[in-house]
Each structure stands twice: as C-alpha cells, then as structure tokens.
C-alpha positions as CSV (number, residue, x, y, z in Angstrom):
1,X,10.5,20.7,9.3
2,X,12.2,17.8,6.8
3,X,9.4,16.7,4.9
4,X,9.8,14.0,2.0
5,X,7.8,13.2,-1.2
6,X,7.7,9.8,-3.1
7,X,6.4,10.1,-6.7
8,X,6.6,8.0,-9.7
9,X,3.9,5.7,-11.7
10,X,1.3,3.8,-9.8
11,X,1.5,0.8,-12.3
12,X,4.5,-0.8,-13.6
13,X,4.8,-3.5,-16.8
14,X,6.4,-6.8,-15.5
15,X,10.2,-6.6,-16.5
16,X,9.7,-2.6,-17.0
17,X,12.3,-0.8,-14.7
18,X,10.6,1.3,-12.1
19,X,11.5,4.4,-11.4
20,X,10.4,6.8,-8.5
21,X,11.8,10.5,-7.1
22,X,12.1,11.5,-3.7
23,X,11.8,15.0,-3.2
24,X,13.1,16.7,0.1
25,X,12.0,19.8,1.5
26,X,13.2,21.5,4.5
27,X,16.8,19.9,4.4
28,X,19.6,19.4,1.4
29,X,22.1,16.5,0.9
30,X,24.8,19.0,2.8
31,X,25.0,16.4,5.8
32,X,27.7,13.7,5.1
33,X,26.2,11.2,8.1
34,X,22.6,11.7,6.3
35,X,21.2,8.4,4.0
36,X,18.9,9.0,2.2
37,X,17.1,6.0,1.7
38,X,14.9,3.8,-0.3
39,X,12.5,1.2,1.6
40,X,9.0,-1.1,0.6
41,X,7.0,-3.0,2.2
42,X,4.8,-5.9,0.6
43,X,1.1,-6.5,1.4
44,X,0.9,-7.7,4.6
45,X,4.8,-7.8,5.6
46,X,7.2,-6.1,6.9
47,X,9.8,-3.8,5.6
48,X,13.0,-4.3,3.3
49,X,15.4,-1.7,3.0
50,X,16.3,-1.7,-0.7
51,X,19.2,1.3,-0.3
52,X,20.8,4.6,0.4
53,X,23.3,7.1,-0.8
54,X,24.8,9.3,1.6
55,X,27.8,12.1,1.0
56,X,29.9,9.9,3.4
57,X,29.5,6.3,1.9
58,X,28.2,7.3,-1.9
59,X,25.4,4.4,-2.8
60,X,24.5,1.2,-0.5
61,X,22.2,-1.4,-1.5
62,X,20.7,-4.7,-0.2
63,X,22.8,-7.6,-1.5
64,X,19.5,-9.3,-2.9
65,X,18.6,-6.4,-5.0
66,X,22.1,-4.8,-5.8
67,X,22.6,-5.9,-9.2
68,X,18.8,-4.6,-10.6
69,X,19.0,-1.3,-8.3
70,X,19.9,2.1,-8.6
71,X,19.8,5.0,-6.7
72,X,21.0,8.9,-7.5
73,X,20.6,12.2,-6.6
74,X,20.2,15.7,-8.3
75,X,21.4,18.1,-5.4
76,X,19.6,20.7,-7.5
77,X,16.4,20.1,-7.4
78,X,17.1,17.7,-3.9
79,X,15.8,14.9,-5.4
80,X,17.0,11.9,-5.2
81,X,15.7,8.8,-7.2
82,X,15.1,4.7,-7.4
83,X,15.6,2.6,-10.3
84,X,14.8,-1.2,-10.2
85,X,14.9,-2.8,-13.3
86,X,13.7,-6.2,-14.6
87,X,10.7,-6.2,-12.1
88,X,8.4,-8.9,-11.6
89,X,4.8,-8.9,-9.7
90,X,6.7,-9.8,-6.4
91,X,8.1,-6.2,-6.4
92,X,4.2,-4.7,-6.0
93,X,4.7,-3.1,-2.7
94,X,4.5,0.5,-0.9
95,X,7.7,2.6,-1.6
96,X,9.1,4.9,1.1
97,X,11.7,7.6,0.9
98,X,12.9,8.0,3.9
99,X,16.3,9.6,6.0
100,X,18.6,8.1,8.8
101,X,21.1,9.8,10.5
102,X,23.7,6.7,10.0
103,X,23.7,3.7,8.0
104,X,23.0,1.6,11.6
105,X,20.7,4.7,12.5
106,X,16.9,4.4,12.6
107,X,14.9,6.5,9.6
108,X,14.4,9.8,11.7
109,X,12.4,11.0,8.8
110,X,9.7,9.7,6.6
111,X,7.7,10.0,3.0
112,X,3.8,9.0,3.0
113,X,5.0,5.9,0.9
114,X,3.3,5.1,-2.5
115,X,1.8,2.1,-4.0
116,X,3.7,0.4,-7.0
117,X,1.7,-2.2,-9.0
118,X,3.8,-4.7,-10.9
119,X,0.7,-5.8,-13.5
120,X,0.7,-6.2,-17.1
C-alpha cells in the first residue's frame, strides 16, 4: 500500500517561501515513469498542478509558477519536497502530494492534503 504524507507549516508570512515534504511509504523513487507530484487547490476551486519530478524527465513545473517553484527529492529518507518562494495571500490553499504513473497519467495515488495559510 503506497501511502503519502504532506507536512510543513500551517501558516506562512506573505513573501516567506513555503516549504512542505512529501513523505512516501510503501514505494521508492526506483520507477522512472513515476511523478511525483505537487498539486493545491484554493477555497472553493478546483485544482492546479504546481509540479513533478520523475527519474525519467527530472523536474516539471507549471509555466505560471516555474520561476518561484522548486521541487527535490532525498531518495534517502523518500521524501520529496516543495519550495514556493515570494508568496502572496492568493497562494492560501490545500497542498497535495500526490503520484501519476506518467506525466499525461491521472494521480493514482494521493496525500490527505494540508492547509497553507498565506497571513501576516
């Protein structure tokens, strides 16, 4: 059973970088069609994929966030992690971790998501 795990701060200062982990469990980053991926969703609307990285392709990221995103991995601890930097109240949301067997695949697997508040 894959099972993921978002954690990270609950509240973030505006134009703070906000970081969360992803930790798997059940799996490992051994799997080169695998992305692991980064997703949110906003009060109320529907979800943005923010990014992956994947053996195959290394790190893939929505054109509107590329140049404030980050994402990396630590295959020792299979962890992998989100920085978005510069953020601003718009970027309060819930953050999944998620995987998709393909970058054009459906997320097969799931984190419970966690609330980030962008608040000074």
């Amino acid at each position: 059973q894959v099972r993921l795990q978002e954690s990270g701060p609950g509240l973030v200062k505006p134009s703070q970088t906000l970081s969360l982990t992803c930790t798997v469990s059940g799996d490992s980053f051994t799997t080169d069609s695998y992305y692991w991926t980064w997703i949110r969703q906003p009060p109320g609307k529907g979800l943005e994929w923010i990014g992956a990285i994947a053996n195959s392709a290394g790190t893939v990221y929505s054109p509107s966030l590329k140049s404030r995103t980050s994402i990396s991995r630590d295959t020792s601890k299979n962890q992998f992690t989100l920085q978005l930097r510069s953020v601003t109240p718009e970027a309060t949301d819930v953050y999944y971790c998620a995987r998709a067997d393909g970058l054009e695949s459906g997320i097969d697997y799931w984190g419970q998501g966690t609330q980030v508040t962008v608040s000074s």
